[in-house]
LUMPA-120459 format. One record per residue (C-alpha): x, y, z. Coordinates in steps of 0.2 Angstrom, whole numbers. Layout:
# residues N
x, y, z
X, Y, Z $
...
# end
This chain:
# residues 505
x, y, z
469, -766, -467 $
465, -784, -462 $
459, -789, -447 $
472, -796, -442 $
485, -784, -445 $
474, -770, -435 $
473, -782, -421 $
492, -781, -422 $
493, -762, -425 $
482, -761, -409 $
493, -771, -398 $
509, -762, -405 $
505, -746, -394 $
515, -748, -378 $
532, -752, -386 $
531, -741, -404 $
526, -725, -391 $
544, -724, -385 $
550, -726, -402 $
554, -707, -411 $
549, -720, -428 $
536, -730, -422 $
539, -739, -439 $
554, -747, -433 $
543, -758, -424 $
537, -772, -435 $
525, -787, -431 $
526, -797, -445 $
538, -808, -456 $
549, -799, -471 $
547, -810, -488 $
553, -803, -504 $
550, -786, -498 $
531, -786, -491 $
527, -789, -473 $
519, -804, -469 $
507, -812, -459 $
507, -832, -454 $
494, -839, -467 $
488, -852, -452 $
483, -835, -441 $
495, -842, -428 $
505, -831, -417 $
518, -830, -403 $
519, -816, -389 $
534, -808, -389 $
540, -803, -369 $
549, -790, -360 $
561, -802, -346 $
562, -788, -335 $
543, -786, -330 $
533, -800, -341 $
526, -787, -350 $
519, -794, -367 $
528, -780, -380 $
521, -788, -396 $
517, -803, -405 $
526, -812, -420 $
517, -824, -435 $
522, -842, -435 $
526, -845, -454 $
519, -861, -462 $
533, -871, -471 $
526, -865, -488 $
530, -847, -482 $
547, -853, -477 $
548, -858, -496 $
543, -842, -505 $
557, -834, -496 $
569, -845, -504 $
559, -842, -519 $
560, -822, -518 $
579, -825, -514 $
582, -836, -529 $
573, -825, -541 $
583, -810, -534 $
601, -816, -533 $
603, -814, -553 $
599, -796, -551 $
609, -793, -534 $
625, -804, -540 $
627, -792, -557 $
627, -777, -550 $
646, -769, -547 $
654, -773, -529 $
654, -753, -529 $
636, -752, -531 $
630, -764, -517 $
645, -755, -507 $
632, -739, -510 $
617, -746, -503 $
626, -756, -488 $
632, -737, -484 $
617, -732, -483 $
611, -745, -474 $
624, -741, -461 $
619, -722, -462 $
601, -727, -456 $
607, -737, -443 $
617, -724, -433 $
603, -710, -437 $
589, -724, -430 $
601, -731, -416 $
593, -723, -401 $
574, -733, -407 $
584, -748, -408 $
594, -747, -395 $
574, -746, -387 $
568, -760, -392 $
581, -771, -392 $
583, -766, -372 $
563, -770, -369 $
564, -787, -379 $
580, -794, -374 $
583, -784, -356 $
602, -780, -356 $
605, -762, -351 $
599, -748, -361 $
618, -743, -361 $
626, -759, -366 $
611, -760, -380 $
619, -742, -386 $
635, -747, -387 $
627, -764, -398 $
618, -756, -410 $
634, -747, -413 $
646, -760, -415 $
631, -769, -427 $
633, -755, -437 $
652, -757, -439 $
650, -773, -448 $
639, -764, -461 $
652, -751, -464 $
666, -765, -465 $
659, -776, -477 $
652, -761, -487 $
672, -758, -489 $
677, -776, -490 $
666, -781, -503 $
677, -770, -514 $
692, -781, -509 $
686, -799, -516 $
700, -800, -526 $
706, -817, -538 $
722, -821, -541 $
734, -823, -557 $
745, -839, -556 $
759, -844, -567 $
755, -858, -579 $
765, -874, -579 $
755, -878, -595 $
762, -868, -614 $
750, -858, -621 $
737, -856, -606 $
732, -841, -595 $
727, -851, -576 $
718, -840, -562 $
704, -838, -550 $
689, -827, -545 $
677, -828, -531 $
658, -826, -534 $
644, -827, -521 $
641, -844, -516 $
621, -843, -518 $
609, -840, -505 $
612, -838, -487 $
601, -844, -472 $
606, -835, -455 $
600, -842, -438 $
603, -830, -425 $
604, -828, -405 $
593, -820, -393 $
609, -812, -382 $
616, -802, -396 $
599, -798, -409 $
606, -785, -418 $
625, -787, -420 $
625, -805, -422 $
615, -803, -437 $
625, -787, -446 $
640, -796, -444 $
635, -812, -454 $
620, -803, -467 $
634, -785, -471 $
646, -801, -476 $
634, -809, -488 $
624, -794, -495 $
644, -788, -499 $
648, -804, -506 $
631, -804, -517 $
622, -813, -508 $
603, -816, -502 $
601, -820, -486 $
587, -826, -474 $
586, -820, -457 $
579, -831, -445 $
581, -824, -428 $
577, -829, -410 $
559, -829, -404 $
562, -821, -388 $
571, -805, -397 $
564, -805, -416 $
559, -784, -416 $
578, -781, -418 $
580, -789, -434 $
562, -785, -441 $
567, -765, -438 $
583, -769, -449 $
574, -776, -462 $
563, -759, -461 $
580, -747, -463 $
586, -761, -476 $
570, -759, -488 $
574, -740, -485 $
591, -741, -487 $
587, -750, -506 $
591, -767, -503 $
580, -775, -517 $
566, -786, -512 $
569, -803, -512 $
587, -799, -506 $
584, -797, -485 $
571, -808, -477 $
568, -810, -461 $
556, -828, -458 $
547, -832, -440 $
538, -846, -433 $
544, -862, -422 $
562, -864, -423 $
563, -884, -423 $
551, -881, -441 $
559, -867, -448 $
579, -872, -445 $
572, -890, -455 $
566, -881, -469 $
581, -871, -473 $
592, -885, -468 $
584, -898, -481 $
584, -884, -495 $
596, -886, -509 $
595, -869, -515 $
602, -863, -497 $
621, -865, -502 $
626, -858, -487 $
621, -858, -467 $
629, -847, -451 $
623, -851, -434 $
626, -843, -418 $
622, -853, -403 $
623, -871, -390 $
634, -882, -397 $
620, -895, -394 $
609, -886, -409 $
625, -883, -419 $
626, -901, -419 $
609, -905, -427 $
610, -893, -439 $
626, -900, -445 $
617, -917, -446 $
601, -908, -454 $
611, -899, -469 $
622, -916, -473 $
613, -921, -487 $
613, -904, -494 $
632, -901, -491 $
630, -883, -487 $
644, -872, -482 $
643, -870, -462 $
650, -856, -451 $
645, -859, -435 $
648, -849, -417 $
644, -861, -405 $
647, -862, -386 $
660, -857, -374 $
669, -859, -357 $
682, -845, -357 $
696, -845, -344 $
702, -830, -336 $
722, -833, -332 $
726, -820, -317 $
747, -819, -317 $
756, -819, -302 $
764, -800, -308 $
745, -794, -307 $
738, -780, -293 $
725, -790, -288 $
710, -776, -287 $
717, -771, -305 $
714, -789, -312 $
698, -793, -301 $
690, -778, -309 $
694, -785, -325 $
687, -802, -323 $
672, -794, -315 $
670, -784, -332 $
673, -799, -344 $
662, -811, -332 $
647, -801, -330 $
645, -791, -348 $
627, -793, -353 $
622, -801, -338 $
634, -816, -340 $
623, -820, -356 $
638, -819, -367 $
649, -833, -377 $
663, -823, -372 $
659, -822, -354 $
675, -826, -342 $
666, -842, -335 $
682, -850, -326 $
694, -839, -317 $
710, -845, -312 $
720, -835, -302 $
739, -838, -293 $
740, -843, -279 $
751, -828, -272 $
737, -819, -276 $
720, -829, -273 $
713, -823, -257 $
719, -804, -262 $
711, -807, -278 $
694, -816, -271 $
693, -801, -258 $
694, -785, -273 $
682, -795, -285 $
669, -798, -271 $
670, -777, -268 $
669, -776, -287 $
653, -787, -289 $
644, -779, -276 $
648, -763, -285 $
636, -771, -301 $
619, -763, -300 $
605, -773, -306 $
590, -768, -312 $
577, -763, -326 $
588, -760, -341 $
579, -746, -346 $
586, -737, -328 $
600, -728, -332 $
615, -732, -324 $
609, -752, -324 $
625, -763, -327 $
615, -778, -326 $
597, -782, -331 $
587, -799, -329 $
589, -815, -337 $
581, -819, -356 $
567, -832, -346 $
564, -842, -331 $
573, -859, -338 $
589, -847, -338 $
586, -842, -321 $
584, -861, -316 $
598, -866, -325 $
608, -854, -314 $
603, -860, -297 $
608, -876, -301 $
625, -873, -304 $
628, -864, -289 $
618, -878, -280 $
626, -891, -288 $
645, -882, -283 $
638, -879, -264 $
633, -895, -263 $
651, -902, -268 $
660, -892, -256 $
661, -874, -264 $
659, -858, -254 $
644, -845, -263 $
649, -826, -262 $
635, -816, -264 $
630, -797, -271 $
629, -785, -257 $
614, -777, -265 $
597, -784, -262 $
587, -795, -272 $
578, -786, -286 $
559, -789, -288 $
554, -800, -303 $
557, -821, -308 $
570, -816, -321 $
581, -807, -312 $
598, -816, -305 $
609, -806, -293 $
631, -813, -298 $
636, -820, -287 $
656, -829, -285 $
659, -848, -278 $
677, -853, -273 $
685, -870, -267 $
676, -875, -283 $
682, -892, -292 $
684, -897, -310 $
671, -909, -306 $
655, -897, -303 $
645, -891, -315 $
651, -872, -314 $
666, -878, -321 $
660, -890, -334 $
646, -880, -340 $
644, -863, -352 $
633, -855, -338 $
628, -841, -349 $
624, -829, -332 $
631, -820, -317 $
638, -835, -308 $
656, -836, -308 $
669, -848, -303 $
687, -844, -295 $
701, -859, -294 $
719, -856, -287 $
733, -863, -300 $
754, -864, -294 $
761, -866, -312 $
760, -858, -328 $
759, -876, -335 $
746, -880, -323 $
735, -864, -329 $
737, -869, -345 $
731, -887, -341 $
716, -881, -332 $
711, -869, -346 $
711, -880, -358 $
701, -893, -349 $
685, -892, -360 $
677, -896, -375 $
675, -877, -379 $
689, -865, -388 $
680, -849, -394 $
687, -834, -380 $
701, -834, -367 $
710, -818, -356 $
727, -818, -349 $
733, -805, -339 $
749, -804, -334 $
765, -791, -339 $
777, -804, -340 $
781, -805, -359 $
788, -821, -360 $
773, -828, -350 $
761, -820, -362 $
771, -827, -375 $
771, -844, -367 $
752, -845, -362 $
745, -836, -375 $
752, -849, -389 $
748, -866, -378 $
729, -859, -376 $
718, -869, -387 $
708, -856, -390 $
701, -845, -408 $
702, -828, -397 $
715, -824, -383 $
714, -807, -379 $
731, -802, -364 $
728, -788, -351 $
711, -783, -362 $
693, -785, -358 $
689, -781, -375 $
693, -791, -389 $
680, -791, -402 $
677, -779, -417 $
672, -778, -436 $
693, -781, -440 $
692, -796, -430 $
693, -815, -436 $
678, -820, -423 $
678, -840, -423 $
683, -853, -410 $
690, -871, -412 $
686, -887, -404 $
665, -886, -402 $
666, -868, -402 $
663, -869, -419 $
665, -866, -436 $
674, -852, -447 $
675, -834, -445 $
666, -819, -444 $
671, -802, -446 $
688, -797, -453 $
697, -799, -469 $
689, -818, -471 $
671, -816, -465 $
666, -810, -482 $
673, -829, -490 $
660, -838, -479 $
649, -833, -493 $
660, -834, -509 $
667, -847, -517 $
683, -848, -528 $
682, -854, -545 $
699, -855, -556 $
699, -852, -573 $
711, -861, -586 $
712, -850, -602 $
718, -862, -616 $
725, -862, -632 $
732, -844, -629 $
745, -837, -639 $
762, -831, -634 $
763, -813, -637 $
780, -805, -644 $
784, -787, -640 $
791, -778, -654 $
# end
């Protein structure tokens, strides 16, 4: 053992002692199937948000290291591409398999790194694992098509093959689902993939890559890379041999990675950010719906693209409705994630804490009236108890800006055309709710909202079935679903001339 890696090994302790596997918990980089160290000798600390605890630390590739990956993936993709869709189905099974048997270890650590509740990390790790087991099927489904010649004597078609290899830049809120949805899709499509996940939550993807390598993913297939993102997003970027790039995050990176892989022309799915409005019918019980809103506005601490951000409520029903969601917020318990019975847990770092108090500040100052938890102030900088503004205007920043935690924003609306007009009133269109029993209503609203997710009288929307995408600067594509697989594939038709008519007999 090097030095280096026994200085790791003796770090590990605190985090790989609550883990039945302590080998799920990796400190090093994944490239073409060996675990890596930085050659610089540089490192990062890896921190828990909830008590500053350092849990680990992470290498900072150099470029060159950034390379061999795409080296180990090109070398690999021959090998990976031939083998039957049924036989990569095989080993995505059993990749899956691993998963739900280890769930309980990475619903642990994904909980210390990232903070959510060790409840809402369970119920992650298994909905990662549903993408597994969709694509493992799906990738069976990559069907071509037979089309009619115009031409004599000529047999036309097409068929999809794997576009090439895959990088993957993936978020800090989500660090295990967001990347099984995008790496099942490619590995089922054939192809190689590179992992590059979030610095503030990388033990996650490094524990997959563990269950991968077990699960028989060949080397060079998975890898996961490390280091500063600004470096490591150039690299893959500028590659040519990267055909293909997914991104989950700010709209603000999406954009320079958009501008970054121009002159590689790569294909690019991106989930960028997202504003969502929360329509509150006049038809509504107001408790019923405020508890709703509560749920869509406060899931993983607000630190969500699908968060209910905006909630616009009839104005029948406003003050009823403001009343029932204040009850319902100061219902939330905040706390240590790994407390049971925790709904919300702290912030991912102090800039998203400060980011926070400037929007209610910024709304306070403008006029709007601040309605706070009930519950007091939990100990630690991270932590940021929800808290609801009203009176708000389309001019403060609560309204105009992806928050991304628990602050939320209530405006009174008259008109099913004047909701519409206000949910629409940003540059986002990933997710939006509507609830409301009136059919014709739904009908109406749902098909104005510009939107890629509308999800009617439902908190939950989301799912391995689901085309995930948004319009607008919420993105690029779709992930999950029937068409998430052909973010990596490409259709190539064939033309088959100088064919002979065949007579039956």
């Amino acid at each position: 053992m090097t030095a280096f890696s026994a200085t790791l090994s003796d770090r590990s302790t605190a985090l790989s002692d609550r883990l039945q596997d302590p080998r799920l918990f990796r400190q090093y980089a994944y490239i073409n199937g060996k675990w890596t160290h930085g050659e610089g000798g540089r490192e990062e600390a890896v921190t828990n948000p909830a008590t500053g605890d350092v849990l680990g630390h992470i290498p900072v590739l150099e470029d060159t290291q950034i390379t061999a990956a795409v080296d180990a993936a090109e070398a690999a993709f021959a090998g990976w591409r031939a083998l039957r869709a049924d036989e990569r189905s095989d080993i995505l099974q059993a990749w899956y398999d691993l998963i739900r048997a280890n769930s309980e270890d990475l619903a642990t650590i994904m909980t210390l790194e990232q903070g959510k509740s060790i409840g809402d990390s369970r119920g992650e790790v298994q909905y990662g694992a549903s993408f597994v087991r969709w694509f493992a099927e799906e990738g069976k489904r990559t069907y071509g098509n037979t089309i009619p010649s115009h031409m004599p004597n000529a047999a036309l078609g097409s068929i999809k093959e794997p576009i090439g290899i895959a990088a993957m830049i993936t978020p800090w809120n989500f660090p295990l689902a967001m990347i099984t949805r995008k790496a099942a899709a490619a590995l089922a499509a054939g192809c190689p993939i590179i992992i590059k996940p979030s610095n503030e939550t990388p033990f996650s993807a490094l524990a997959l890559a563990e269950l991968g390598e077990r699960a028989g993913i060949p080397a060079g297939i998975l890898n996961v890379v490390l280091g500063e993102p600004p470096a490591v997003s150039k690299v893959l970027c500028a590659e040519p041999r990267i055909r293909a790039l997914s991104f989950t995050g700010s709209t603000r990176v999406g954009e320079l990675l958009m501008a970054q892989s121009a002159s590689t022309v790569k294909r690019l799915s991106m989930e960028l950010g997202g504003n969502a409005p929360f329509i509150v019918g006049p038809d509504m019980d107001p408790t019923e719906a405020a508890e709703a809103a509560v749920a869509a506005k406060y899931q993983t601490s607000g630190q969500d693209c699908l968060a209910a951000n905006r909630i616009l409520v009839h104005e029948s029903i406003h003050d009823a409705f403001v009343e029932a969601f204040k009850v319902s917020m100061s219902a939330l318990t905040v706390g240590n994630g790994l407390q049971e019975g925790i709904d919300l847990g702290p912030l991912i770092h102090a800039n998203a804490v400060e980011k926070a108090q400037s929007i209610v500040d910024d709304a306070v100052a403008m006029g709007a009236t601040l309605h706070q938890s009930s519950q007091p102030p939990v100990a630690g900088e991270n932590f940021f108890m929800p808290v609801v503004l009203t009176n708000i205007t389309r001019e403060m920043k609560v309204w105009r800006e992806e928050s991304f935690s628990p602050v939320a924003g209530i405006l009174p609306y008259s008109t099913d055309e004047e909701a519409i007009e206000l949910a629409n009133d940003t540059e986002y269109g990933l997710a939006s709710y509507l609830f409301t029993h009136d059919l014709r209503r739904i009908w109406k609203i749902m098909r104005a909202l510009e939107f890629g997710l509308v999800s009617v009288n439902s908190v939950k929307m989301t799912g391995a079935p689901v085309p995930f995408g948004g319009v607008k600067e919420s993105g690029l594509g779709r992930e999950g679903g029937s068409t998430g697989i052909d973010e990596y594939m490409e259709t190539k038709f064939f033309c088959l001339g100088g064919m002979e008519s065949v007579s039956g007999s």
